[in-house]
Structures are given as C-alpha cells and as structure tokens.
C-alpha atoms as a printed R data frame, in Angstrom:
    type eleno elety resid chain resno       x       y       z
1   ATOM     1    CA   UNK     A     1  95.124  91.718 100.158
2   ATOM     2    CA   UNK     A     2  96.800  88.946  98.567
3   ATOM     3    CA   UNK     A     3 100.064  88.300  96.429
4   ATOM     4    CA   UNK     A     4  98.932  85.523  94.517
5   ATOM     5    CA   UNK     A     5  99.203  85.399  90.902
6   ATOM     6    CA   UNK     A     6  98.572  83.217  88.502
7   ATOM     7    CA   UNK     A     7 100.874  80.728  87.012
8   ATOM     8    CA   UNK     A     8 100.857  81.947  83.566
9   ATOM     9    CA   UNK     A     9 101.357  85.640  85.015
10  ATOM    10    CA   UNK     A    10 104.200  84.333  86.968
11  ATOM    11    CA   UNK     A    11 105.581  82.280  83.964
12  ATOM    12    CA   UNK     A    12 105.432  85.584  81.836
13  ATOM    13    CA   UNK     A    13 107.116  87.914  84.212
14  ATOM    14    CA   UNK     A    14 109.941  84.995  84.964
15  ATOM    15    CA   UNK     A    15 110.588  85.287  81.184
16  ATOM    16    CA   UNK     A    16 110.698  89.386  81.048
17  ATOM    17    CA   UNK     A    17 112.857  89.153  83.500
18  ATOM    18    CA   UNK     A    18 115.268  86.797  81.580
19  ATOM    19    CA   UNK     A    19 115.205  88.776  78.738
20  ATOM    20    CA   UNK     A    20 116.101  91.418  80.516
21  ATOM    21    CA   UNK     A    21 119.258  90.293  82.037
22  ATOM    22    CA   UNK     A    22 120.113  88.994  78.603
23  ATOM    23    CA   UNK     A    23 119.936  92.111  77.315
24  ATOM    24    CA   UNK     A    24 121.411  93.769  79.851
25  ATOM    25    CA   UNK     A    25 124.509  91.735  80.220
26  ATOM    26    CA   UNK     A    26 127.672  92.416  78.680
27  ATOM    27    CA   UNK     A    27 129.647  89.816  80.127
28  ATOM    28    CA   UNK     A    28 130.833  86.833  78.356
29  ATOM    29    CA   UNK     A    29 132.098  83.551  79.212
30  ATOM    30    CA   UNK     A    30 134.718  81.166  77.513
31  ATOM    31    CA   UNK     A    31 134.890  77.330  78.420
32  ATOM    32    CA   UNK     A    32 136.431  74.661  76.326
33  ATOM    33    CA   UNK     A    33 136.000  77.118  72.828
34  ATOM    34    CA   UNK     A    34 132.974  78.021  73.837
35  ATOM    35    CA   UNK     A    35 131.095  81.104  74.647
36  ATOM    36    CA   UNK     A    36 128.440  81.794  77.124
37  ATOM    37    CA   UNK     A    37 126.395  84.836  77.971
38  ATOM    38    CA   UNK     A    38 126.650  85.666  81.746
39  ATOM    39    CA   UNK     A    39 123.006  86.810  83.233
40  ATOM    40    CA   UNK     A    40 124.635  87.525  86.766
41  ATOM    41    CA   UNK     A    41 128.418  88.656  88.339
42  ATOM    42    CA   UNK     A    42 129.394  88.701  91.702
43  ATOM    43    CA   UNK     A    43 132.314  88.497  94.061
44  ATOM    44    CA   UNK     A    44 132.315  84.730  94.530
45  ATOM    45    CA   UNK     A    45 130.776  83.624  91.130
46  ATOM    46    CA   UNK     A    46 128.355  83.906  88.727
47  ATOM    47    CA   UNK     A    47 125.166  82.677  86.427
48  ATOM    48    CA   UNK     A    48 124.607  81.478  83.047
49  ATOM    49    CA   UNK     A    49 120.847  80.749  82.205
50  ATOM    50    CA   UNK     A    50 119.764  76.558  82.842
51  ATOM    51    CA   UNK     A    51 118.716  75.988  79.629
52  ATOM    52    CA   UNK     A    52 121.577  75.054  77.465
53  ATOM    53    CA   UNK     A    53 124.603  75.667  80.300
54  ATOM    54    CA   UNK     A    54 126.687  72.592  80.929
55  ATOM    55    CA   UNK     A    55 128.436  71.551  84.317
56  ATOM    56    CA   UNK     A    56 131.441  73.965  84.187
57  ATOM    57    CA   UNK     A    57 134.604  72.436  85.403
58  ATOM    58    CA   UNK     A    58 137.483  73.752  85.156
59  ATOM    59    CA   UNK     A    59 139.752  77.047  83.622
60  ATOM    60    CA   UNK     A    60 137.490  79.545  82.436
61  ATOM    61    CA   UNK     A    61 138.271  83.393  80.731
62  ATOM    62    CA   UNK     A    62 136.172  86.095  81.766
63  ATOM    63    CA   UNK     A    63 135.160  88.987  79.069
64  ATOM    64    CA   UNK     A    64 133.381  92.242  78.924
65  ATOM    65    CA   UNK     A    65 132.489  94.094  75.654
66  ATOM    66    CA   UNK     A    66 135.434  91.683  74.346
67  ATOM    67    CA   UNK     A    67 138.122  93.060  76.867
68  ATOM    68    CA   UNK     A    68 139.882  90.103  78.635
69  ATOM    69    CA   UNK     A    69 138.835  91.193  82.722
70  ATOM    70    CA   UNK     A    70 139.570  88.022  84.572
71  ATOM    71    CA   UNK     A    71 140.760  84.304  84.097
72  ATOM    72    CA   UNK     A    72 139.526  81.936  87.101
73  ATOM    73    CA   UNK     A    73 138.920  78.149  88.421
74  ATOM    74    CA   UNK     A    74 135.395  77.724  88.667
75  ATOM    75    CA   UNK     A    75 132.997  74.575  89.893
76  ATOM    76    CA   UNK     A    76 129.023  74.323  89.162
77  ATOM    77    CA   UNK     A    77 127.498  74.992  92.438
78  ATOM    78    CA   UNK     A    78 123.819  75.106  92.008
79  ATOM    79    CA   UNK     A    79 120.649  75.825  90.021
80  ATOM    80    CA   UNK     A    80 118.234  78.489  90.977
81  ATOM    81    CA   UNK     A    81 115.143  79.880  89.367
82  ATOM    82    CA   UNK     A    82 116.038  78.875  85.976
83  ATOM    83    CA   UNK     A    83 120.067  80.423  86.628
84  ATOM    84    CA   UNK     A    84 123.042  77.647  86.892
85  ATOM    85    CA   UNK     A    85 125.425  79.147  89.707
86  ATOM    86    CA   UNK     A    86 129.255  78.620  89.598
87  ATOM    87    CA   UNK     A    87 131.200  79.531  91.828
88  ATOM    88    CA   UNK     A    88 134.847  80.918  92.133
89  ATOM    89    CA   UNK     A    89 138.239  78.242  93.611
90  ATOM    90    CA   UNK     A    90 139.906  80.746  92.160
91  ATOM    91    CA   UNK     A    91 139.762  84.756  90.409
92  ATOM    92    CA   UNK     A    92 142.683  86.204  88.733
93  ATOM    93    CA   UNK     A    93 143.148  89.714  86.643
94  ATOM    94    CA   UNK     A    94 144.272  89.373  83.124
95  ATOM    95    CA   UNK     A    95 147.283  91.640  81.988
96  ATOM    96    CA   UNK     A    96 147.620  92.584  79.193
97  ATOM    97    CA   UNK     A    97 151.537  92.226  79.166
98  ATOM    98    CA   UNK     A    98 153.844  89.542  80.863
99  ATOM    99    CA   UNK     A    99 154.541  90.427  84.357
100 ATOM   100    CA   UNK     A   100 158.245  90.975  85.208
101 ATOM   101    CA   UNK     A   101 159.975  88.556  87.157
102 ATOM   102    CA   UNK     A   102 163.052  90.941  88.317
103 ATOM   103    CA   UNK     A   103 163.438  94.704  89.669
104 ATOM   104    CA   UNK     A   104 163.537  97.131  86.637
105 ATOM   105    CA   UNK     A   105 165.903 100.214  87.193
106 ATOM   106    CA   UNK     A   106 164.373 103.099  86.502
107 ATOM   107    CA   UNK     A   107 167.151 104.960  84.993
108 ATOM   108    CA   UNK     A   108 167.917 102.824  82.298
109 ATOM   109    CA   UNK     A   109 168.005 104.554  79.169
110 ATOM   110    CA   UNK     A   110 165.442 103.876  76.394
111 ATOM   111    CA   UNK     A   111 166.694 104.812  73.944
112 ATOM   112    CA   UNK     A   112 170.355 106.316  72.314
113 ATOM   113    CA   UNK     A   113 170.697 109.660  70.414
114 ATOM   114    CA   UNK     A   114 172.936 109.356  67.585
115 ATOM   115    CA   UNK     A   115 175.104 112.765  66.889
C-alpha cells in the first residue's frame, strides 16, 4: 500500500488545514500597532501564517478573546510548512493592576464610619 498523493490533493488538504487553525484560533498578536492572528501557541513560542507575517523583532502583547494574557520579547526563528515560528527571549503575565512595591498591612482600615 502506498501513501502517495497527489500534489493537488496535498495542496488542498495543506489549505483545510490552514483554515482550520484560522478558525480555530483565538489568539491574537500585537507588534508595532499591528495585529496578527496566531495559528499555533506553545511554551517557547508561537506561529503566525508565512504569507503576510513580517520578521518579528522585538516587544510584543499577547491577547485572547481581547483579554491582555502575556507581554514577551520575541525573535523570528524559522519557517515551516507555510507557519513563521518565533520564539520566546522572554514571557511575562500581564496584570491587570500595578504591582506593589512595599508590604501592605493587612489591618489597615478601608474605610471610616462616620457617627
């Protein structure tokens, strides 16, 4: 038995698959004012589809269904089977409040009760 199939049948189940992961995909990417779907997430990185994605340098915010998730350093690391691949330098959580630079006491009144 053999696994060969023809290029056009290849060509046309490549492009399924695309639009699949397109579809699929919830996750968002902002560069330099501009907004990229993400096809593929992973620990160390992620894809944007070849076609149309630039060399990524740089600081880079991460979104999901328009929730801020992550801000990170990334570098362009590779294309694959139609996918650019960029990698992580660096991954960080996004809060959604400034984080505290002292010890806050936790008995500290909130607020006063007038009589």
């Amino acid at each position: 038995m053999t696994t060969f199939l023809p290029k056009e049948v290849q060509d046309g189940l490549d492009a399924a698959r695309k639009r699949a992961l397109k579809q699929s995909s919830r996750m968002l990417i902002e560069a330099d004012g501009k907004t990229y779907r993400v096809l593929r997430f992973w620990e160390h990185g992620f894809a944007l589809e070849a076609e149309g994605a630039p060399h990524l340098r740089g600081l880079v915010d991460l979104y999901d269904r328009g929730y801020h998730l992550y801000q990170g350093l990334i570098v362009a690391s590779s294309e694959e089977n139609g996918e650019m691949c960029y990698e992580f330098k660096r991954l960080t959580l996004a809060h959604d409040k400034v984080p505290l630079d002292f010890a806050q006491d936790e008995t500290v009144a909130v607020a006063f009760l007038g009589r």
